[in-house]
DRENVEX-13375 format. One line per field, with one value per residue (C-alpha): residue number from 1; residue in one letter; x, y, z. Coordinates in Angstrom, 2 decimals. Layout:
# residues N
i = NUM/...
aa = a/...
u = X/...
v = Y/...
w = Z/...
//
This chain:
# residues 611
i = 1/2/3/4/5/6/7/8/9/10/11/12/13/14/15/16/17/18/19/20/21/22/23/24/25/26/27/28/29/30/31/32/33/34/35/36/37/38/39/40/41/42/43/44/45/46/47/48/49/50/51/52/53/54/55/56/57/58/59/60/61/62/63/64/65/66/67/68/69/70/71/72/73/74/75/76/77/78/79/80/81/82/83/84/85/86/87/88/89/90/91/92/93/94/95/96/97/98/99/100/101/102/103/104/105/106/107/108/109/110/111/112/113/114/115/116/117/118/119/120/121/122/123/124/125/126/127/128/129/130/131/132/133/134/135/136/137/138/139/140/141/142/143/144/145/146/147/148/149/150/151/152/153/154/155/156/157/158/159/160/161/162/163/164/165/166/167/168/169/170/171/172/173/174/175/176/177/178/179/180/181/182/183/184/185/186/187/188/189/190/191/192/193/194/195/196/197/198/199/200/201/202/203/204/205/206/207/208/209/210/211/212/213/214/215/216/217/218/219/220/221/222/223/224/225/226/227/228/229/230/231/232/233/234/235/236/237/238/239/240/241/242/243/244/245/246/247/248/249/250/251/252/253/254/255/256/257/258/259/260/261/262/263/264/265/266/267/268/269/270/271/272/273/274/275/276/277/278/279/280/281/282/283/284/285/286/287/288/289/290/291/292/293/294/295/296/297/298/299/300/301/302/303/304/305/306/307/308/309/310/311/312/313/314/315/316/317/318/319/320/321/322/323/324/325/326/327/328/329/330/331/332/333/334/335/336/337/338/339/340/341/342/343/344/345/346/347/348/349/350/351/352/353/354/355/356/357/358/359/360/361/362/363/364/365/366/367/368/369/370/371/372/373/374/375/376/377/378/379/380/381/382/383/384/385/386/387/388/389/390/391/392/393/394/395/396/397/398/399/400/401/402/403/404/405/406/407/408/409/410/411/412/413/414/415/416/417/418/419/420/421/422/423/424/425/426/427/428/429/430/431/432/433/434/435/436/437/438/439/440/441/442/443/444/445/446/447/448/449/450/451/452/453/454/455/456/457/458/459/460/461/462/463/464/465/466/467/468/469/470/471/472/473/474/475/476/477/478/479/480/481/482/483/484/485/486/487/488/489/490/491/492/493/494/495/496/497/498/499/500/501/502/503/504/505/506/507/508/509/510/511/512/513/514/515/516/517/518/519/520/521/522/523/524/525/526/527/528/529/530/531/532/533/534/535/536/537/538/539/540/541/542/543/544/545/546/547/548/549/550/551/552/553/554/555/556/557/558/559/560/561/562/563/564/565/566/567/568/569/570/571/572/573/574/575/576/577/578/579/580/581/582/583/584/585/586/587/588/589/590/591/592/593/594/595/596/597/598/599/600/601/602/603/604/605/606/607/608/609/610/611
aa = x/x/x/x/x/x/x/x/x/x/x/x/x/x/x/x/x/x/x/x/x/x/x/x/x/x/x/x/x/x/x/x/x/x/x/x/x/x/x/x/x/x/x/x/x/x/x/x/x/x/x/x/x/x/x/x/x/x/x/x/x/x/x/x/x/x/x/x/x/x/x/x/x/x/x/x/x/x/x/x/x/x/x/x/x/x/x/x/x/x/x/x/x/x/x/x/x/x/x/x/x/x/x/x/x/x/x/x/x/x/x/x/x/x/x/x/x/x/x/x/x/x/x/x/x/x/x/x/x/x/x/x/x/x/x/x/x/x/x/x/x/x/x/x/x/x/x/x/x/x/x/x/x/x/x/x/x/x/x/x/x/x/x/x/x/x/x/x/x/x/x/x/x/x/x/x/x/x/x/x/x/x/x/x/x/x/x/x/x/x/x/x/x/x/x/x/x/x/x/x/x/x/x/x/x/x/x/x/x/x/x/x/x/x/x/x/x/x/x/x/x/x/x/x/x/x/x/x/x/x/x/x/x/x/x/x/x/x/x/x/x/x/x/x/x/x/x/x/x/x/x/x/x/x/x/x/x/x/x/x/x/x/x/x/x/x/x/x/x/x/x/x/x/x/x/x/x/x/x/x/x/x/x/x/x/x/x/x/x/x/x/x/x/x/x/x/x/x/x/x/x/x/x/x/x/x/x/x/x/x/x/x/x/x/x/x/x/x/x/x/x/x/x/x/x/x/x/x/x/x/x/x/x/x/x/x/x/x/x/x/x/x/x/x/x/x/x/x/x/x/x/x/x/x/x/x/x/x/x/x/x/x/x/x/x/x/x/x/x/x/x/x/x/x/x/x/x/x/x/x/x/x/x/x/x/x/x/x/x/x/x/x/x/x/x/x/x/x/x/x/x/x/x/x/x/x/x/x/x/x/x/x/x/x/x/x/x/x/x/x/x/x/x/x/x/x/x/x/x/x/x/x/x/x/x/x/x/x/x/x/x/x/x/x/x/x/x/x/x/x/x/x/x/x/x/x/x/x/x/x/x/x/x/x/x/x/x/x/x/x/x/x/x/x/x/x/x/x/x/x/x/x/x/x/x/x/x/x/x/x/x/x/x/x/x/x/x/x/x/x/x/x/x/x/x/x/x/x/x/x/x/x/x/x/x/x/x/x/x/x/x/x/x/x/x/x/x/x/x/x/x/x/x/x/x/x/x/x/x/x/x/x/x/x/x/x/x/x/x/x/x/x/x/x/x/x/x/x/x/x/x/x/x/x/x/x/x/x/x/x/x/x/x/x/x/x/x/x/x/x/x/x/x/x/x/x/x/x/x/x/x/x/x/x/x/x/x/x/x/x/x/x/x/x/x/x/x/x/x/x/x
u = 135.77/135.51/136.07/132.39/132.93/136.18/134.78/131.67/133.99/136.05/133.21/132.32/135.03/137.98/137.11/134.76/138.02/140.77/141.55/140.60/139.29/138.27/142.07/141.08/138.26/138.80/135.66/137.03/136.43/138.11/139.51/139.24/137.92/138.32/137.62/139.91/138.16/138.66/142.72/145.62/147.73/147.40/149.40/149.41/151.16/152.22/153.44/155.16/154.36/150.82/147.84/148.10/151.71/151.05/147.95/149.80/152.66/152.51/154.34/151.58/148.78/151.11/151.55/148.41/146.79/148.89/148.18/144.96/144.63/145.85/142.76/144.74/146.25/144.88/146.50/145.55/146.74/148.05/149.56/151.26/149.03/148.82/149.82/146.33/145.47/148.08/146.97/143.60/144.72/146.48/144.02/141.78/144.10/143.05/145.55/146.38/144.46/144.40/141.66/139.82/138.87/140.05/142.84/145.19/148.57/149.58/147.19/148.43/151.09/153.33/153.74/155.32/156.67/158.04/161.03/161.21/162.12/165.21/163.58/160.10/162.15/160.65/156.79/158.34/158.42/155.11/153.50/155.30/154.57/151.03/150.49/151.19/154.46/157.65/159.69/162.92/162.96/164.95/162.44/159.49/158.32/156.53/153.23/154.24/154.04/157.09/158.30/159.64/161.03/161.60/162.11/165.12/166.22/166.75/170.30/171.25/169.76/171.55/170.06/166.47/168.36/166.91/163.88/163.20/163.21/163.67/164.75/164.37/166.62/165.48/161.98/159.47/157.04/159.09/160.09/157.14/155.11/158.09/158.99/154.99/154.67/157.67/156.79/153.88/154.86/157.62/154.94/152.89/155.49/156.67/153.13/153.06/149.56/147.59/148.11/150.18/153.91/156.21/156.71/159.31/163.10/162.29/159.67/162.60/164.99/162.58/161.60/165.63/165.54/162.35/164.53/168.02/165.45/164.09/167.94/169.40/166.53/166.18/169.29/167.54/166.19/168.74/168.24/169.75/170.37/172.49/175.09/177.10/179.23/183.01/184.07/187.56/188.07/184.68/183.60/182.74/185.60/183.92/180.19/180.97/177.99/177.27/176.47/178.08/174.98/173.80/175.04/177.67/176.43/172.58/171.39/168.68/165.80/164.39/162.28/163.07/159.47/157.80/155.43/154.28/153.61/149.89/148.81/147.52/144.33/141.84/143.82/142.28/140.49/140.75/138.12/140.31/142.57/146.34/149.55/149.01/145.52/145.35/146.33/149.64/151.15/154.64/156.16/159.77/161.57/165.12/167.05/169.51/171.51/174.62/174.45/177.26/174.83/172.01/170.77/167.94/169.86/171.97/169.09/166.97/168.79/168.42/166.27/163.07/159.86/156.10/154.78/152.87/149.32/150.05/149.89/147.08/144.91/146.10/145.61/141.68/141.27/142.35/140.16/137.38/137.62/138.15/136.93/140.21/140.73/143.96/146.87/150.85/153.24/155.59/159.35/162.53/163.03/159.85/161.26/163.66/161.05/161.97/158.30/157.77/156.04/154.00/152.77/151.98/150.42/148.30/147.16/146.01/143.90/142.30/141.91/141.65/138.19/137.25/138.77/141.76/144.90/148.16/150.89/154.81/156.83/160.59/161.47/164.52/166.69/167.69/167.14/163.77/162.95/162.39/159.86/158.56/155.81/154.22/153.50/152.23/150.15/149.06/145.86/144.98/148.87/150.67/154.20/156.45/158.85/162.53/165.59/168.93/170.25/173.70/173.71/176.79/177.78/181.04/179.69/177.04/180.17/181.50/178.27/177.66/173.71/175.07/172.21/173.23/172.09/171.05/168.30/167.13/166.73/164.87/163.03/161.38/160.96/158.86/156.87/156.19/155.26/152.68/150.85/152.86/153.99/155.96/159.27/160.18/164.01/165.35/169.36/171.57/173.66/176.87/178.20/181.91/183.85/180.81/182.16/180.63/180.54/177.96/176.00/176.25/174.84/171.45/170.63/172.04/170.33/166.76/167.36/167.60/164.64/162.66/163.81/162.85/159.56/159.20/160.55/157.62/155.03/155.72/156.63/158.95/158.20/157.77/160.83/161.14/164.61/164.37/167.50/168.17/171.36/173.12/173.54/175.81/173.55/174.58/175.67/176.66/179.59/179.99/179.03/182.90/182.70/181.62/178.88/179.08/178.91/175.87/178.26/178.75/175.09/174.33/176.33/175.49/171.66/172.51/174.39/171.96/169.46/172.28/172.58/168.56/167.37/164.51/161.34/159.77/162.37/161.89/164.58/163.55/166.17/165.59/165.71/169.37/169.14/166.84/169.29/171.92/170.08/169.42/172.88/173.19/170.41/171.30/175.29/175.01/175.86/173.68/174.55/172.37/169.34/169.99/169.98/166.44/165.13/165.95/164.30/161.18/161.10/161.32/158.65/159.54/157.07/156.34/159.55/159.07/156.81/158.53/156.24/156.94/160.39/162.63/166.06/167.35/165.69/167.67/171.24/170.64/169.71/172.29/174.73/173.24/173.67/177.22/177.81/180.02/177.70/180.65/182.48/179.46/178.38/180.92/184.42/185.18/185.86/189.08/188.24/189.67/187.43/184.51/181.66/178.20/176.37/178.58/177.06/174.27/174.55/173.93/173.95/177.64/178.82/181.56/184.22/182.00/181.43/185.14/186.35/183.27/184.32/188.23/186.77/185.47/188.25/190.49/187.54/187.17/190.88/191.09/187.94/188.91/190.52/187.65/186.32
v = 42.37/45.88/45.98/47.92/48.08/50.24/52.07/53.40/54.37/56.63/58.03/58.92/59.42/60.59/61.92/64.92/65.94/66.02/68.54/67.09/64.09/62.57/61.78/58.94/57.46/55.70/54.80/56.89/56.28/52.96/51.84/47.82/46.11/42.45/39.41/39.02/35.65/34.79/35.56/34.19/36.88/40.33/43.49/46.92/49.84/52.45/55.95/57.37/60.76/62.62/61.48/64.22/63.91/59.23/59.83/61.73/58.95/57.17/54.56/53.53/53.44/50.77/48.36/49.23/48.12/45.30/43.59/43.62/42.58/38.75/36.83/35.44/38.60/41.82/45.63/47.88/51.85/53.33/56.87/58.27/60.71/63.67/64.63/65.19/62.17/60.06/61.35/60.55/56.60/56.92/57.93/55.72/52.66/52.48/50.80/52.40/50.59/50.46/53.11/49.83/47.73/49.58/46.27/47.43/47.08/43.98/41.95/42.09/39.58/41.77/45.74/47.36/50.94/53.19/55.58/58.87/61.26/61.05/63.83/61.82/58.91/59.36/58.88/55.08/54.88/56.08/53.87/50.99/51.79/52.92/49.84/47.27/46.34/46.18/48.91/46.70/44.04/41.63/41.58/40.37/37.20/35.24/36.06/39.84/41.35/41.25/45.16/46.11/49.35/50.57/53.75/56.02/56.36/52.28/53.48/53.52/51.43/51.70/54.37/52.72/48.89/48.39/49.10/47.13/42.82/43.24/46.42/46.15/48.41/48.88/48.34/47.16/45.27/42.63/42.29/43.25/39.69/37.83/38.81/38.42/35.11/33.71/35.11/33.71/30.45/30.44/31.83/28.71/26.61/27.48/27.03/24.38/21.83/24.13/26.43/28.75/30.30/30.09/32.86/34.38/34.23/30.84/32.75/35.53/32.72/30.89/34.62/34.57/31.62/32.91/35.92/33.77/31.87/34.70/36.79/33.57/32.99/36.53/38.85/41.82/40.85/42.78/41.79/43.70/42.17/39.45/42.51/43.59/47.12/47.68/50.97/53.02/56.44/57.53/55.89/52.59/50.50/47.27/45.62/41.52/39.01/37.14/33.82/32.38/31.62/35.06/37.32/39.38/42.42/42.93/43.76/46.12/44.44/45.75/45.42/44.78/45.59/48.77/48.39/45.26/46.53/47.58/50.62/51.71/52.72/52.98/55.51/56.02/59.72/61.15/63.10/66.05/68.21/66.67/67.74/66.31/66.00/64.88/61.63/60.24/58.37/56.98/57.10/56.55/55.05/55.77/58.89/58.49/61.35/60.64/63.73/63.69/65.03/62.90/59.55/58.91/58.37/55.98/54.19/54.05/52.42/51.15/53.02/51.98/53.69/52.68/53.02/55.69/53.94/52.07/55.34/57.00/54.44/54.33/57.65/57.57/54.55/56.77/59.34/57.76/56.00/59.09/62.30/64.26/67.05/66.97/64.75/64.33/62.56/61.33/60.53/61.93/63.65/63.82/65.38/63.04/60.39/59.28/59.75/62.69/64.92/62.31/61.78/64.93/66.08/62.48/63.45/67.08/65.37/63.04/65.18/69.25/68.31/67.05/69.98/67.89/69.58/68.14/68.61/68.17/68.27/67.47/69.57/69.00/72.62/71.77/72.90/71.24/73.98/76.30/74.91/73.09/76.00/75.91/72.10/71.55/74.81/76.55/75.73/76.49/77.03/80.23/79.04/77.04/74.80/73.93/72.68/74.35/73.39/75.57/79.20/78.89/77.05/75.70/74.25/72.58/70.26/69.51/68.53/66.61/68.52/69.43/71.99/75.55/78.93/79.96/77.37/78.08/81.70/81.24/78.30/81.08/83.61/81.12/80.47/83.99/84.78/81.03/82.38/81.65/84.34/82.96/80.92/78.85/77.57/75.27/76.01/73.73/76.06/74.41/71.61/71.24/73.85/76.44/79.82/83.60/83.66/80.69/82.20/85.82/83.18/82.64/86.59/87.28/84.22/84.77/88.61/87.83/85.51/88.26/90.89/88.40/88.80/91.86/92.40/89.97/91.25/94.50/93.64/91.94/88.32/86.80/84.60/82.40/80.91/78.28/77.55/73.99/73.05/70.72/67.44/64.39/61.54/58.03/55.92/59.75/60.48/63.02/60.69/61.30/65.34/66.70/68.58/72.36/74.14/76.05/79.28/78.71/78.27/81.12/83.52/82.39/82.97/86.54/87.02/86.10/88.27/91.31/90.66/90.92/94.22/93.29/92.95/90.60/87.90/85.63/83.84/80.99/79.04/75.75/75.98/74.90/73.12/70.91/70.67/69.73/66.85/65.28/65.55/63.51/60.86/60.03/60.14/58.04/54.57/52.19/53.99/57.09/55.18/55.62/59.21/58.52/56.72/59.78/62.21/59.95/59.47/63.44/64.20/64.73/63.86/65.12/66.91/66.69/70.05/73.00/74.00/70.78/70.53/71.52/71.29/71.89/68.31/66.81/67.96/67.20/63.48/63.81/64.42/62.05/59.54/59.87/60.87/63.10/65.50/67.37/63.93/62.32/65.20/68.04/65.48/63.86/60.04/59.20/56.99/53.95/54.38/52.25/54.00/52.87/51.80/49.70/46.35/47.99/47.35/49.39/49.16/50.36/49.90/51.61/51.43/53.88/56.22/56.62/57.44/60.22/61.43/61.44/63.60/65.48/66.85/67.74/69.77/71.30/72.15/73.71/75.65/77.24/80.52/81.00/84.63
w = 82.63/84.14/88.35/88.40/92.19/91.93/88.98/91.43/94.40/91.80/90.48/94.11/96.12/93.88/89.79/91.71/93.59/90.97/87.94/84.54/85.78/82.33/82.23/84.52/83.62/79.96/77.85/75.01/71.27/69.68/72.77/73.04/76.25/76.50/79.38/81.50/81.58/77.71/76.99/78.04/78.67/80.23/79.21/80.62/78.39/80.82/79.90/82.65/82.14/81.97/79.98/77.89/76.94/76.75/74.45/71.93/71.87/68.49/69.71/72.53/69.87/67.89/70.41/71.70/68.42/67.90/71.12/70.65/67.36/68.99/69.93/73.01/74.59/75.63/76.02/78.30/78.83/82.22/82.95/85.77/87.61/88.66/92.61/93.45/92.10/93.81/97.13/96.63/95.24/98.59/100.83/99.94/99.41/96.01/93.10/90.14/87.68/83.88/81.66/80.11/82.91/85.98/87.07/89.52/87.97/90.10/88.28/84.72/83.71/81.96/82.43/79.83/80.34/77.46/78.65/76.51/78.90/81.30/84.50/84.03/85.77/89.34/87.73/87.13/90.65/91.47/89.08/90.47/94.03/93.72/91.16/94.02/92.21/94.46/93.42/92.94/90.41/93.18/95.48/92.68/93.01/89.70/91.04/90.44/86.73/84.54/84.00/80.87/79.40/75.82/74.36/74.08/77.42/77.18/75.30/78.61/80.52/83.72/85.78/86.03/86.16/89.56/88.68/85.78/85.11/81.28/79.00/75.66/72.96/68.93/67.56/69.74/67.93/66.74/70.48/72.51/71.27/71.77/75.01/76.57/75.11/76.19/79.64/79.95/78.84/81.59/84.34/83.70/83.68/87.36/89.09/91.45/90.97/92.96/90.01/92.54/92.69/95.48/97.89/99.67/99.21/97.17/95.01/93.82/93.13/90.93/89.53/89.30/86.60/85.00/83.51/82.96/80.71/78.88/78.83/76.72/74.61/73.58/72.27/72.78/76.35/78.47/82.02/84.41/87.32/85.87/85.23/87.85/87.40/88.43/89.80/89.84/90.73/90.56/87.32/85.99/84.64/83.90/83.92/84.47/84.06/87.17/85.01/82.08/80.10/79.40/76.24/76.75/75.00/74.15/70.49/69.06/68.12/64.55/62.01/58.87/56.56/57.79/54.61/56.30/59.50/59.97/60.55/63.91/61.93/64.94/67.60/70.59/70.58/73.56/75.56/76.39/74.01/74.40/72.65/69.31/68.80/65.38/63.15/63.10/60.23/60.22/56.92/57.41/60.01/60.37/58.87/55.92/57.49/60.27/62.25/65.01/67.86/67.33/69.02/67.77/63.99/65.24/67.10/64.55/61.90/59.54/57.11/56.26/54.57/53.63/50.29/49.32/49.08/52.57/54.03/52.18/52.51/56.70/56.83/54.90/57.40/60.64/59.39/58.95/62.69/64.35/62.28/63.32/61.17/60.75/59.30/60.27/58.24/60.87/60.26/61.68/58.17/56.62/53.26/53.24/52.44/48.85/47.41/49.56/46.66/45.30/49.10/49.84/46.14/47.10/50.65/49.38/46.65/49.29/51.80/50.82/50.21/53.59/55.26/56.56/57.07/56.58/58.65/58.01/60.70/60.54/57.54/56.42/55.11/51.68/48.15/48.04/50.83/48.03/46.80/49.64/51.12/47.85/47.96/51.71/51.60/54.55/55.55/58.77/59.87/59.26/61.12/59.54/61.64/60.59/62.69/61.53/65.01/64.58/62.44/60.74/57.62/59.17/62.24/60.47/58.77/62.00/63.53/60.07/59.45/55.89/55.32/53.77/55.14/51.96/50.92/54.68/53.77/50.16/51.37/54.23/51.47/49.65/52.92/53.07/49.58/50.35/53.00/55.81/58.15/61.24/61.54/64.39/64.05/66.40/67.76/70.13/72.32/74.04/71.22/70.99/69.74/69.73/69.88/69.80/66.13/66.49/69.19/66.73/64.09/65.95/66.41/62.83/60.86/62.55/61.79/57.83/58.00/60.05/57.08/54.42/55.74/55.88/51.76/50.81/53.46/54.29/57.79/59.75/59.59/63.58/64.31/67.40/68.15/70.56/72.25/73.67/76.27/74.47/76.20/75.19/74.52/74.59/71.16/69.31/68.31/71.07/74.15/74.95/75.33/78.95/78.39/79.45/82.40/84.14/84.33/80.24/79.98/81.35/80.47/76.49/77.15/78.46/75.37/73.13/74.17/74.28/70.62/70.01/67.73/66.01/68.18/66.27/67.55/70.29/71.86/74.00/75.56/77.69/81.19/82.59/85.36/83.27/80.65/83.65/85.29/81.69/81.39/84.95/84.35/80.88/81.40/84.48/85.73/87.67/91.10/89.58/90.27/94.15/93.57/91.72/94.57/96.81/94.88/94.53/98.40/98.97/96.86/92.68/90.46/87.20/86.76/83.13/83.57/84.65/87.29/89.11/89.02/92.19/91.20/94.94/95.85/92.53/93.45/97.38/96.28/93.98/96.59/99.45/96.73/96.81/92.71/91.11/89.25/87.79/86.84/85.62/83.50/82.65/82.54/79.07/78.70/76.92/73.42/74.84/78.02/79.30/79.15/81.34/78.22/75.95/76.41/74.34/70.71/67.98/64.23/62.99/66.45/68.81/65.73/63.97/66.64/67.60/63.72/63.77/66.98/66.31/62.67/64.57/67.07/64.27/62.08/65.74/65.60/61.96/63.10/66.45/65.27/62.83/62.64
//
C-alpha cells in the first residue's frame, strides 16, 4: 500500500533538491512491500544515523527479514536524514515516512529504533519529531506508535529514558516478536466500540497501563518511566519503582540456538555505495574471551556459533540474491570460531571461482596468526587488519587481551611474504595504569612491523596506528575508573607523534572531544537526557560525523542542563557505589565485575614502577 500521492510530491518538490537523493526513495533490490490492508501489525526499523551507515547494519537486515517472513506483520526501514533533507520535510510539512511504502512514522504501530552510537543520540529526536511522534514517551497516547530501542547503548538506558516507552537489552529477535505481538494485542484491547482510543490526559493514563502490562509480562521489557532515580551530591544514589508490580531489575533477552536462527539470506542491496557494501554472515555470536575493557563481551554472552554448512549454504544463498562480490564472516573474534579453518578452506572452494572475495575481520593475534595470511589469501585486499589494543606484553594481562607481541610480529611477516603489504593495528590510549612505556609501545611495535616489511619486501611495510580515547563503558570491569582528562589526551597524542621516525607510519588518533562526550552520554544518569534535548533544540544533528559535530553547543547544553561533566565523566565510583545502570542485568552479574575490577587494581599496583 504505497502513499503514491506523497511519493509524487517528493519526486517533485524535495529528491531534485537534496544530495544523494536515492537515499530516500527505497525501491531497492529484495526489499519486501506489503498491504497495509492485509496484516495485522505494522513495524518500522529505524536507524538513527545515515542511510549509509543503517544499510550496512547487520542487525537491521535480521529483524528486517524476520518480520517479514510472518504472514501477519510487516517491517519497514527508516533513517534519520540528512539536514537538507529535514528542512525540506519541514518546509513542506511533509512526515518522515518509511523507504517501502512512504507511511509517515505516526502510522505504524510499533517503531523500533536500534542505539549503536552514544553522539548519534540527537538524530532520535529528529526522527521522533519529524515522524509526528511526541518526543516524550509521557505525553503518547495509544493511538501513537510504541518506541523501542535496542542495541548497545541500551546498557544504559538512562540518558534516552524519556524518550523511549520500552528498551530492550540482549538479543533482539527472541524479543522483538514478543514485544510487537503483545503490543498489539494490548492496543486492541483498549479501543473503545467505535474501534477508537481515548485522548488526552485519559488517553496517557490508559497508554500508562498499556506498558505496566507489557513491563510484568516481559523480563526484558524495561520501561522507563515506571523508574524513578534518587540523587545525592551530584550523583544517583538510588532508582525506586513507582509500582510494586514491575521487576526490580530487567534481564537480557538471548538466544539460545544461533544454528537455528535463519539467515538473513535476501539483504537489501542498496542503490548507492555504503560502508560495507558486501555480504554479511554471522558466524559466532559472543566471544569466549573476558577482556576487562570490553562491553560488548560481557553483553554478548553467552557463546554461541553456526555450523559450518549453515553458513556456506547462507552465504551461496546471499550471493545468489544479490550478486555482491564479496563475503564477511562476521563475529567479534572471527578466528576464534572453533571450525574457523574448515570455514574458510570451504568458502574459498565455493567461492574463488566466482570471483568472490572473502573477508575476515576481527582477527584475533595468536599463534594461529602465523599461519593465518596464508589461509584467507589476499585477493583483492593488500591490508591486513588486527586489534592489539595496548603495545606491551604486561598491559595486555592487566587488560586481560592475552595476545603476545611476538605471534603479532610473525603473523605480519607471513602477511607480507602472502601478498599483503599494509597493516592497520588498532591501540586504546588512556586505560588505567597506562604509562609512557605503553604509549613508547605503539611507535616501537608499529616500527618492527614496518621493518618486517621491509626484510620480506624490500621496503618498509605501510603501518597505520589508529589511536582511540579510551572510554569506560558500562557492565566492564572498568565502569568504576574516571576516564581521563582532555589535558592527558592531549598531551599523549603530541607524544606519539614526537616518537614517529619511520615515514611509512601513520598515527591516527580519535578526535577528543568526541571521545569526551561519549564518555558523558554513556556514563550518565537520566538527567543527561535534558542536556540531549538542549543540544537537539540548538541545532546537533548527525554528530556521529565529524564535520557535523560542534562540541561548543554540547558542553553549553551540558552546562544549561545543570551536570557535572567532570563528576560524571573523569571521577571514579567507589565498588560499593550505585552506579546509573545496575537495574540492567547481565550474564555473570555485578559479583563478577567487582572481583575483575578489584584484579585489576592490584596488577595495576605491581605494574606502576615498570620500566
Amino acid at each position: 500500500m504505497i502513499q503514491h500521492a506523497r511519493k509524487r510530491f517528493l519526486e517533485t518538490h524535495v529528491w531534485p533538491n537534496v544530495q544523494t537523493p536515492a537515499q530516500y526513495v527505497g525501491g531497492e533490490r529484495n526489499i519486501v512491500v506489503k498491504d497495509h490492508r492485509t496484516v495485522a501489525g505494522k513495524l518500522c526499523l529505524g536507524f538513527p544515523d545515515a542511510y549509509t551507515i543503517g544499510m550496512s547494519h547487520h542487525g537491521l537486515q535480521v529483524l528486517y527479514s524476520q518480520m517479514n517472513r510472518r504472514e501477519d506483520w510487516l517491517a519497514e526501514r527508516v533513517f534519520s536524514p540528512w539536514p537538507d533533507m529535514e528542512a525540506l520535510l519541514r518546509k513542506h510539512d511533509v512526515p518522515l515516512y518509511s523507504l517501502e511504502t512512504f507511511t509517515a512514522l505516526s502510522e505504524f504501530d510499533v517503531l523500533g529504533l536500534s542505539l549503536q552510537y552514544e553522539i548519534s543520540s540527537p538524530n532520535v529526536l529528529t526522527m521522533l519529531d519529524l515522524g509526528g511522534i511526541p518526543l516524550e514517551a509521557e505525553q503518547r497516547t495509544m493511538a501513537d506508535p510504541l518506541v523501542v530501542a535496542g542495541g548497545p547503548c541500551c546498557q544504559n538506558p538512562e540518558p534516552m529514558a524519556d524518550y523511549f516507552d520500552v528498551m530492550v537489552t540482549g538479543d533482539g529477535e527472541p524479543a522483538l516478536p514478543e514485544v510487537c505481538d503483545l503490543w498489539l494485542r494490548l492496543k486492541q484491547e483498549a479501543r473503545d466500540e467505535r474501534g477508537e482510543f481515548l485522548s488526552g490526559q485519559a488517553g496517557r493514563r490508559q497508554r500508562e497501563e498499556a506498558l505496566a502490562e507489557l513491563s510484568r509480562r516481559l523480563e526484558y521489557a524495561y520501561v522507563p518511566r515506571f523508574y524513578s532515580p534518587e540523587y545525592r551530591e551530584g550523583r544517583q544514589v538510588a532508582l525506586h519503582r513507582t509500582r510494586s508490580d514491575v521487576p526490580e531489575t530487567i534481564a537480557p533477552s538471548v538466544i539460545r540456538d544461533l544454528d537455528g536462527l535463519p539467515l538473513p539470506v535476501k539483504p537489501i542491496v542498496p542503490y548507492i555505495e555504503c560502508v560495507h557494501d558486501r555480504i554479511a554472515i554471522e558466524i559466532m555470536r559472543g566471544c569466549p574471551h573476558q577482556c576487562r575493557f570490553c562491553q560488548s563481551t560481557v553483553i554478548k554472552r553467552p557463546l554461541r556459533i553456526r555450523e559450518v554448512e549453515t553458513i556456506v549454504q547462507g552465504a551461496i544463498e546471499s550471493y545468489e540474491n544479490t550478486g555482491f562480490n564479496e563475503i564477511s564472516v562476521l563475529s567479534l573474534s572471527s578466528s576464534d570460531y572453533p571450525h574457523f579453518e574448515p570455514l574458510v578452506r570451504r568458502l574459498h572452494e565455493v567461492f574463488q571461482p566466482l570471483g568472490v572475495n572473502i573477508s575476515v575481520p576481527s582477527l584475533r593475534v595468536n599463534e594461529q596468526l602465523r599461519s593465518l595470511p596464508q589461509l584467507i589469501g589476499t585477493g583483492r585486499r593488500s591490508s591486513l587488519t588486527l586489534a592489539p589494543e595496548v603495545a606491551r606484553d604486561d598491559m595486555r594481562e592487566q587488560i586481560r587481551k592475552r595476545i603476545k607481541n611476538d605471534d603479532l610480529i610473525e603473523g605480519c611477516r607471513a602477511a607480507f611474504e602472502n601478498g599483503f603489504d599494509a597493516v592497520k593495528l588498532y591501540f586504546m590510549c588512556g586505560l588505567p595504569g597506562e604509562r609512557p612505556v605503553d604509549l613508547d609501545g605503539i611507535v616501537d611495535l608499529a616500527e618492527r612491523i614496518a621493518t618486517v616489511g621491509k626484510e620480506v619486501r624490500g621496503r618498509y611495510a605501510r603501518v597505520t596506528a589508529s589511536v582511540s580515547n579510551f572510554v569506560p563503558k558500562a557492565h566492564t570491569p572498568y565502569q568504576w575508573n574516571g576516564m581521563q582528562r582532555r589535558e592527558y589526551f592531549k598531551w599523549a597524542h603530541k607524544y606519539l607523534w614526537s616518537r614517529r621516525r619511520i615515514r611509512s607510519i601513520n598515527i591516527k588518533c580519535h578526535d577528543i572531544e568526541t571521545s569526551l562526550l561519549e564518555g558523558v552520554l554513556s556514563r550518565g544518569d537520566r538527567r543527561t537526557g535534558k542536556a540531549i534535548r538542549l543540544a537537539w533544540e540548538r541545532g546537533a544533528r548527525m554528530d556521529g560525523w565529524t564535520e557535523h559535530l560542534d562540541p561548543e553547543r554540547w558542553w553549553q547544553a551540558i552546562e544549561d542542563a545543570g551536570l557535572d561533566a567532570q563528576q560524571q565523566v573523569h571521577e571514579p565510583y567507589g565498588l560499593m557505589d550505585k552506579l546509573p545502570w545496575d537495574h540492567v542485568n547481565v550474564k555473570y552479574g555485578r559479583a563478577f565485575l567487582e572481583k575483575e575490577q578489584t584484579r585489576a587494581t592490584v596488577q595495576l599496583a605491581a605494574m606502576a614502577n615498570a620500566k
